[in-house]
N, C-alpha and C positions, 0 to 999 in steps of 0.2 A: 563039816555039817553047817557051823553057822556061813561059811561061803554061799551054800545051797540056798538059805535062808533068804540071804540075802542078795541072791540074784531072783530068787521068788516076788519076796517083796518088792524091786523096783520092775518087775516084770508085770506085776497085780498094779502099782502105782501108774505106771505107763498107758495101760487095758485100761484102767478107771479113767484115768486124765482123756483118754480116747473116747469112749464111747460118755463119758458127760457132755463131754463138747459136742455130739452129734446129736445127743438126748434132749439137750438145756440149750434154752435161747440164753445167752449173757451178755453180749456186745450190743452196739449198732445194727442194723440189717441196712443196708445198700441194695435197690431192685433198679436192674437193667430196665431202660423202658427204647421202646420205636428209638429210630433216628439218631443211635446215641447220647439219650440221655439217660438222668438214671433219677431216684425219688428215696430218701435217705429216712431213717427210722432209730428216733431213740427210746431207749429201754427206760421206764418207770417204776422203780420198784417201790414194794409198798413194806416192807419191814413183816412180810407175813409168812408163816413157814409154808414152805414147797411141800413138804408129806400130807399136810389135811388136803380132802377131797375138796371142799368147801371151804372156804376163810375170805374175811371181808375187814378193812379197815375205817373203823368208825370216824370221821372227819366231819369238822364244823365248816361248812362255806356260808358265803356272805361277809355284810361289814360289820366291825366290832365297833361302829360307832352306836349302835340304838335305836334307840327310837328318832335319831337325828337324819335317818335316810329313809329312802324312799320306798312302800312294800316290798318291792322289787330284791332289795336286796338285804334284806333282814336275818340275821342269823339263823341256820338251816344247820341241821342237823342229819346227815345221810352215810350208807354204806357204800364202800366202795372195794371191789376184786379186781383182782388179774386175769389173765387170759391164760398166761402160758407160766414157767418155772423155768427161773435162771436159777445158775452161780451166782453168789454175791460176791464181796471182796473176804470174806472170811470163807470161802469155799460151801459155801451153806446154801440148798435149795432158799429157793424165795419166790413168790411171788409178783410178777410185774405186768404189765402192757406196753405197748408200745406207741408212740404218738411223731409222727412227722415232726423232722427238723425243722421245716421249714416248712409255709403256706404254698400252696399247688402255685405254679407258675403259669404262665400264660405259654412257655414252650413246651412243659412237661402236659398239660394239656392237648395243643395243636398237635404233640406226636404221636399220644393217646389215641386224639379221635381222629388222626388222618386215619392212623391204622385201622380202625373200625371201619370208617368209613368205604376204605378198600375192600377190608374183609367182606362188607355186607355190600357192595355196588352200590355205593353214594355218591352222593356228590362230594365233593373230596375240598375239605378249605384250605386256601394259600398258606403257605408256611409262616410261622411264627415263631421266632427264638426270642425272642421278649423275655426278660425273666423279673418283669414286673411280676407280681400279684395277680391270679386270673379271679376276675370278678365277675358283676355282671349280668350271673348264670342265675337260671331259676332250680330250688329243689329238684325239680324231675332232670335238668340237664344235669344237674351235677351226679345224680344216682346213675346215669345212663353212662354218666363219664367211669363211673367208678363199677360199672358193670361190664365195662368195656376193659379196663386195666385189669380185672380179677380175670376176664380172660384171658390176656393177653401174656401176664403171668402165668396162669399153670399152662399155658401152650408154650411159653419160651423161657420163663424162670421161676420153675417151680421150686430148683434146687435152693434158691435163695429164701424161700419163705421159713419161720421157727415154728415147730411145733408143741403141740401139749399133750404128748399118748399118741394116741393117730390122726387126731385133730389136725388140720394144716392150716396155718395162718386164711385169712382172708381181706381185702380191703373193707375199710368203713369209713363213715363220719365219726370222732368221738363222740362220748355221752360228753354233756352238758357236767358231769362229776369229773369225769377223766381230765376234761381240758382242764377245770380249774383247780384240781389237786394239781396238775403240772405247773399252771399257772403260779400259784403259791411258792414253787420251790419244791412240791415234795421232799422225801424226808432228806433232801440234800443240803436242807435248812434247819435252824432249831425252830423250835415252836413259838417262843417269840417273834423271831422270825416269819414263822408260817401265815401267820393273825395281823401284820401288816399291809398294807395296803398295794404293795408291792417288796419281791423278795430282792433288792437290790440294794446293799448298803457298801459304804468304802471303807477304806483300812479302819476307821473306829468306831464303825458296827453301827453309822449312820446312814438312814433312809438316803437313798439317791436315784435320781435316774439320767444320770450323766454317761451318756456314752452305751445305752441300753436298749434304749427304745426311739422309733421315730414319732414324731408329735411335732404339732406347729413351730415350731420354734428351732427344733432340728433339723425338721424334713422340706422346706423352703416352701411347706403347705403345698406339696407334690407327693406321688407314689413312689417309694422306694423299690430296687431291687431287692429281692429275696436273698436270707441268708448274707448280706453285706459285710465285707470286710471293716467297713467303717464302727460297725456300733456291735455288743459283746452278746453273747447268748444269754442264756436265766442260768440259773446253778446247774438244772438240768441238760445243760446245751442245746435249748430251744430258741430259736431265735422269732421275734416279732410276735409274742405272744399276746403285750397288750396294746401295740402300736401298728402302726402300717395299715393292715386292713383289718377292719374286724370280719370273725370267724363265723361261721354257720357250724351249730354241733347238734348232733344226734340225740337232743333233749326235745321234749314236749314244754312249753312253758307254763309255768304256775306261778302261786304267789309263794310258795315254798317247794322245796324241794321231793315233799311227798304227793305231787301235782294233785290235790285237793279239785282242783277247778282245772281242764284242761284246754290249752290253746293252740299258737302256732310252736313252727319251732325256735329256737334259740339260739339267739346270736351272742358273744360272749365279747369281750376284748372291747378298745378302741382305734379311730385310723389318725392318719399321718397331720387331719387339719383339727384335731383337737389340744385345746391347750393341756401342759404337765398335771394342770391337778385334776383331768378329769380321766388321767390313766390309772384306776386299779381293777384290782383282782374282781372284787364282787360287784362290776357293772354286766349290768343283763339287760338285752332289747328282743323285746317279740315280734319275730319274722311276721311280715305282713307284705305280701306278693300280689295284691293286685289291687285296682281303684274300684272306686265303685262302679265306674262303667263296665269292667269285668278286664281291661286290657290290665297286661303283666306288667309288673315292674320290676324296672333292673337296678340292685343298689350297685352304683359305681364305688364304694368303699367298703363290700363286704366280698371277702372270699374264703376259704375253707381252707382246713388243713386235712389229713387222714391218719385213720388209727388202725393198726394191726387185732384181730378178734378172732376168736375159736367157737366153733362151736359144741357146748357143751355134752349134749347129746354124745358126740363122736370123739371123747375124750379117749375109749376104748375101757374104761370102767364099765363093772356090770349094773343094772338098774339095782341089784339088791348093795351095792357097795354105793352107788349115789344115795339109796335112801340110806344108809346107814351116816354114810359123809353129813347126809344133810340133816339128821337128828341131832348130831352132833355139836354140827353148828348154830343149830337152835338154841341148845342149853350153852353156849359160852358167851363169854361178854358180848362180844359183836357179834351176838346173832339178832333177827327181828323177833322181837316179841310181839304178844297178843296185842289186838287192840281194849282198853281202858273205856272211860266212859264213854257213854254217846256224845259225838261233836267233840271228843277227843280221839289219835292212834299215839300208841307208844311215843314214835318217832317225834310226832308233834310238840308232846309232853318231855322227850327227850331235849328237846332244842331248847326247849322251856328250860330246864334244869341246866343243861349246858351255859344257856346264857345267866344264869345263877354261878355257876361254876365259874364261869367267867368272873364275871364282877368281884366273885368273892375270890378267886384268886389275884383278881388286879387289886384289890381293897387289902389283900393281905402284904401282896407286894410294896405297896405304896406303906403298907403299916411297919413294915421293914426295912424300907426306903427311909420311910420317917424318923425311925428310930435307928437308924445311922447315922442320920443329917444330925439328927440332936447330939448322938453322942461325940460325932465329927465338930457339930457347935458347942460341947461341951468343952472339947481338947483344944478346938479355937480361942474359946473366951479366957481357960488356963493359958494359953501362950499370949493371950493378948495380957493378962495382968502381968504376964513377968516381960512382956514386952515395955507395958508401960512404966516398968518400975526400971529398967533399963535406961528407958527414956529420958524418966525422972533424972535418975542419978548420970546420963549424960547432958541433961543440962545441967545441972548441976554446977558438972566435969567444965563445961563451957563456958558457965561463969567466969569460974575460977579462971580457967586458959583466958578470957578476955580483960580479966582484970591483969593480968598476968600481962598481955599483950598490952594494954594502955602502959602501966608502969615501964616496960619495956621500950614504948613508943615517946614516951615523956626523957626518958635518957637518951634513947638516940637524938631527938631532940636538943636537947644541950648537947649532947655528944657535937653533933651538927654545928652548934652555936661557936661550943670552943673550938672545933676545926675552924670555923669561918673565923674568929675570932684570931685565929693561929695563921691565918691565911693571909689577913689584914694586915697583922703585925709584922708580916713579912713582905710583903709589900710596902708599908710602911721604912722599914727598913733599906728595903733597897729605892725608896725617895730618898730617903736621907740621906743615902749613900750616895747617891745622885746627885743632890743637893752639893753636897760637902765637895763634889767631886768639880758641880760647874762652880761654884762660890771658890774655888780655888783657881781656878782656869777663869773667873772673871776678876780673882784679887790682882792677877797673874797679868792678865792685860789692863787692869787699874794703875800699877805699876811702871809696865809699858809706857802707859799714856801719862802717869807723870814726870815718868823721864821724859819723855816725847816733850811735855809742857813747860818742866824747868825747860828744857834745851831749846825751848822756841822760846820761854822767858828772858834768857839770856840772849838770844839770839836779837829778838825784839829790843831787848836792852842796847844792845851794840850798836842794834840799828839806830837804835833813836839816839845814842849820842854822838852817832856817824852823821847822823840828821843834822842835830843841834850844831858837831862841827860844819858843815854845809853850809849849813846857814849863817854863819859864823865868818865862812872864808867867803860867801854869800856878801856879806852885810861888807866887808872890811874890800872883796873884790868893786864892788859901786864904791865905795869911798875913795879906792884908789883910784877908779875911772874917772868920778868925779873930779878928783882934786886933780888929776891926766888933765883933763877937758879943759879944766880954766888954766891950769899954766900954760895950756897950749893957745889958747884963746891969748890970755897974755901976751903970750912967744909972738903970735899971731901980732 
């Protein structure tokens, strides 16, 4: 029995895991277009349950700097829904839409409207595989682009479009909300996170946009490729959302997001020849398409992305189950409420108190901040006093060791002295030894030499009485000559 059981259960698991996936958008969507290309779509979810008919996520756009920026981009307070219902990663219906990976290119275009143009006997444009940014276009060309791709889909791929009931996906511009909840990070971010000026931070949860976006300084003050290997997506895997080109969205332009005063439409993002600090989330520029002499203008640095949308109507709900969905959503938090005084709406007065909530949770934060920092400067100034009493007593310590060290250096000192002193005497010693050694070796030839001197004494002696005889046998040789000479004379 429990075998049965349990060949049921993974037979009901298998059927379920099957038909959610054919029911629920949850992944990417990739759409075949002309000429081999194709136009890629990632999913947005908003954290809102898939069962209500109606559900809306209440979100602050704009900058959280104040009254420091310009009307344009003042904290705004709006609603924002899905189109369709995925799986999330907890297997849970959810809420999302969908928003281009990337900005239309200039080939996914040219294959666009060759195809149209064929279709309809036009004159037909040269080919373009460019996968710069297509720019350039006015509002009417780009709706006519994007009327020509929703054909072109349900004539050759339909099978690729998500739905929501019987609803079938279709192409759009996004709303002016869409882009920049994506913009922000959606909830692929913390809220911290969300409310800065960009969702890009590095391994220590600091602001950055190194390697994120193109901007003067990156993009060599040129148009980048689309989707570049070079630089990283947003959290959501969007890439170029506030660099490269700026966007055209499906927004009316106001001074706030409950367009009070209505304009053109809205361009969102920054391009490739702006400097870093003028890429965030809540810069907004009102579409303006023509001069005053009436000719069109073309911005070379704005171009468009596309959004995936249902329409409501053809959800396959009956009109008594939408009115009911949508009392529903009345009465819950995030529904719209009535409007308030005259020259006030809800919404208005919401943004108001929001930006109170703000402050007073930044003013909280910082007050918890602060009292950390103190208590952190408390447990500092404790380690600093036993640091200095540390201090204290290793000078102290040091003293002592140099006293220590002098008496130490005053003995080696002598120590030194009496070596040298031992070194001398030895020295000394072997002079003497020296001394003793030639003063014997010169008594030794003193000796010598008066031997030498008696013996040439006597010698001298000898001579000179060898002399005196000489002289002697000298003196007595003339006498005898003499006294020869006259007896010879005599004789004579």
């Amino acid at each position: 029995m429990n075998r049965y059981i349990f060949l049921f259960t993974t037979l009901l698991f298998f059927t379920t895991s099957f038909f959610s996936s054919s029911l629920f958008a949850s992944e990417s969507v990739e759409i075949k277009l002309p000429d081999n290309t194709s136009i890629k779509f990632q999913p947005i979810y908003l954290g809102l349950d898939g069962n209500d008919i109606f559900s809306s996520k209440r979100v602050k756009l704009g900058s959280r700097e104040g009254s420091d920026v310009s009307y344009k981009e003042r904290l705004s307070t709006t609603n924002l829904g899905g189109s369709f219902v995925g799986i999330n990663k907890l297997g849970e219906k959810e809420w999302l839409y969908y928003l281009g990976k990337t900005e239309v290119s200039q080939q996914q275009w040219n294959a666009v409207m060759r195809w149209w143009q064929r279709e309809n006997k036009l004159t037909i444009d040269p080919e373009n595989n460019a996968t710069l940014p297509q720019t350039e276009k006015t509002p009417a060309e780009i709706f006519t682009f994007i009327e020509a791709l929703n054909v072109w889909i349900l004539k050759n791929a339909k099978e690729s479009l998500p739905r929501n009931g019987n609803a079938i996906a279709y192409v759009r511009l996004p709303t002016e909300v869409e882009w920049a909840f994506a913009a922000r990070g959606g909830n692929e971010v913390s809220p911290s996170v969300f409310d800065r000026p960009y969702p890009y931070v590095d391994e220590n949860e600091s602001m950055t946009l190194a390697g994120y976006e193109w901007y003067r300084s990156t993009s060599g003050n040129k148009m980048r490729e689309i989707g570049s290997e070079h630089i990283k997506p947003n959290p959501l895997g969007l890439y170029d959302m506030l660099g490269n080109v700026e966007e055209l969205t499906y927004g009316v332009f106001g001074h706030d997001f409950l367009f009070a005063r209505f304009g053109g439409l809205v361009i969102r993002g920054r391009n490739y020849s702006m400097d870093a600090s003028d890429l965030k989330v809540s810069r907004r520029t009102e579409y303006d398409g023509y001069t005053g002499n009436g000719d069109l203008i073309r911005l070379s640095k704005v171009g468009f992305r596309l959004a995936l949308g249902t329409l409501v109507s053809e959800t396959g709900h009956s009109n008594e189950e939408l009115d009911a969905g949508y009392d529903e959503y009345l009465s819950s938090d995030s529904g719209v409420s009535q409007p308030t005084a005259s020259g006030n709406t809800s919404l208005s007065q919401q943004a108001i108190d929001d930006q109170i909530e703000h402050y007073n949770t930044e003013r909280q934060r910082l007050v918890e901040e602060n009292n950390t920092l103190r208590q952190q400067n408390t447990e500092l100034e404790s380690k600093y006093t036993v640091l200095t009493g540390h201090l204290e007593q290793k000078k102290v310590d040091i003293d002592a060791l140099s006293r220590e060290l002098d008496t130490e250096r005053i003995k080696n000192a002598n120590l030194a002295k009496l070596e040298n002193t031992s070194l001398l005497e030895n020295k000394f010693d072997v002079l003497i030894n020296s001394k003793d050694i030639e003063i014997s070796r010169l008594q030794s030839e003193i000796d010598n030499l008066e031997k030498k001197v008696s013996q040439q004494t006597t010698l001298i002696s000898n001579t000179e009485s060898s002399r005196k005889k000489m002289l002697s046998y000298s003196s007595e040789l003339r006498m005898l000559n003499t006294d020869s000479f006259a007896s010879f004379e005599i004789e004579e």
